[in-house]
N, C-alpha and C positions, 0 to 999 in steps of 0.2 A: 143278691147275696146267696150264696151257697148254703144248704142246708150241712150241719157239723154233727160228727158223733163225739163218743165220749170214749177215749182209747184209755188201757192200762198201761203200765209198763213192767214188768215179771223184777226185774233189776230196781225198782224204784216204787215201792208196794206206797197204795194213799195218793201215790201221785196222777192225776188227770187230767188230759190234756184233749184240747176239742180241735178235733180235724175234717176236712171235706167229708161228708159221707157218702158220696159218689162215686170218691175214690176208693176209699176203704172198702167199700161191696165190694167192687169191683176185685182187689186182689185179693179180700180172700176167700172167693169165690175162684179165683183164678188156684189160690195156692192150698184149695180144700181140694178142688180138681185133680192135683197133680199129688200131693204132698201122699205118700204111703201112709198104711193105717196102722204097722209097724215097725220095728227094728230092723233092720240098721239106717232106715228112714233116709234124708237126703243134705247134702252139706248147704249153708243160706244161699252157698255160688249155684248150685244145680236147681234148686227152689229156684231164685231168682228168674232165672236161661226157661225152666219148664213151664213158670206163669206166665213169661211175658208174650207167649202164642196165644196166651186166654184172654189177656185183655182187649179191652177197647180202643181200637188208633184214637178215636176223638178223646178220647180221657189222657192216653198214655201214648201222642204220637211218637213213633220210632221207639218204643222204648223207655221214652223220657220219663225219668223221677221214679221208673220202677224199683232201682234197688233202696231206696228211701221206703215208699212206700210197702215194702217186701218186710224192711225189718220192724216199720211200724207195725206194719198186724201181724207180723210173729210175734213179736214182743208182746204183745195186745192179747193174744189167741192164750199163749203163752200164762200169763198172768189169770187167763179164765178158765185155765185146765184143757182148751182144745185140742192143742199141738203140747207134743212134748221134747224135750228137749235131751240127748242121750252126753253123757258124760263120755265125749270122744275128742278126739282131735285128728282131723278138723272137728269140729262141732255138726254134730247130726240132728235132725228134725223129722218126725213122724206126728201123725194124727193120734192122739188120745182114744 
């Protein structure tokens, strides 16, 4: 059995939800990597494209499940003040 964290969600405050914690390091370590540290930061598509060089083939072969896992720990980071979130369209993302 895989060891699980404890994710937030920004859009759904209280709510907690337990996932791989193997993986979750994994991106967002990948998307602390890449992600600017401010304005006008980066859209979830270009996050997604700049973490997936970071990651792990054994965790995340070819790519798989990264844009899932991308919005889980935005949303996550998100919810803990990491990452912030800019009132753009598309929607833009920078480090806190």
């Amino acid at each position: 059995m895989s060891e699980k964290i404890a994710v937030e969600n920004v859009n759904v405050p209280g709510h907690v939800t337990n996932v791989d914690k193997a993986k979750y390091d994994a991106m967002k370590s990948a998307m602390l990597a890449t992600l600017p540290k401010s304005a006008p930061g980066m859209t979830a598509k270009e996050s997604k494209e700049a973490a997936k060089a970071h990651l792990p083939e054994d965790l995340f072969p070819g790519g798989a499940t990264s844009g899932w896992w991308q919005k889980c720990v935005q949303l996550d980071l998100e919810a803990k003040g990491v990452v912030v979130r800019e009132n753009t369209k598309p929607l833009r993302f920078h480090q806190a």
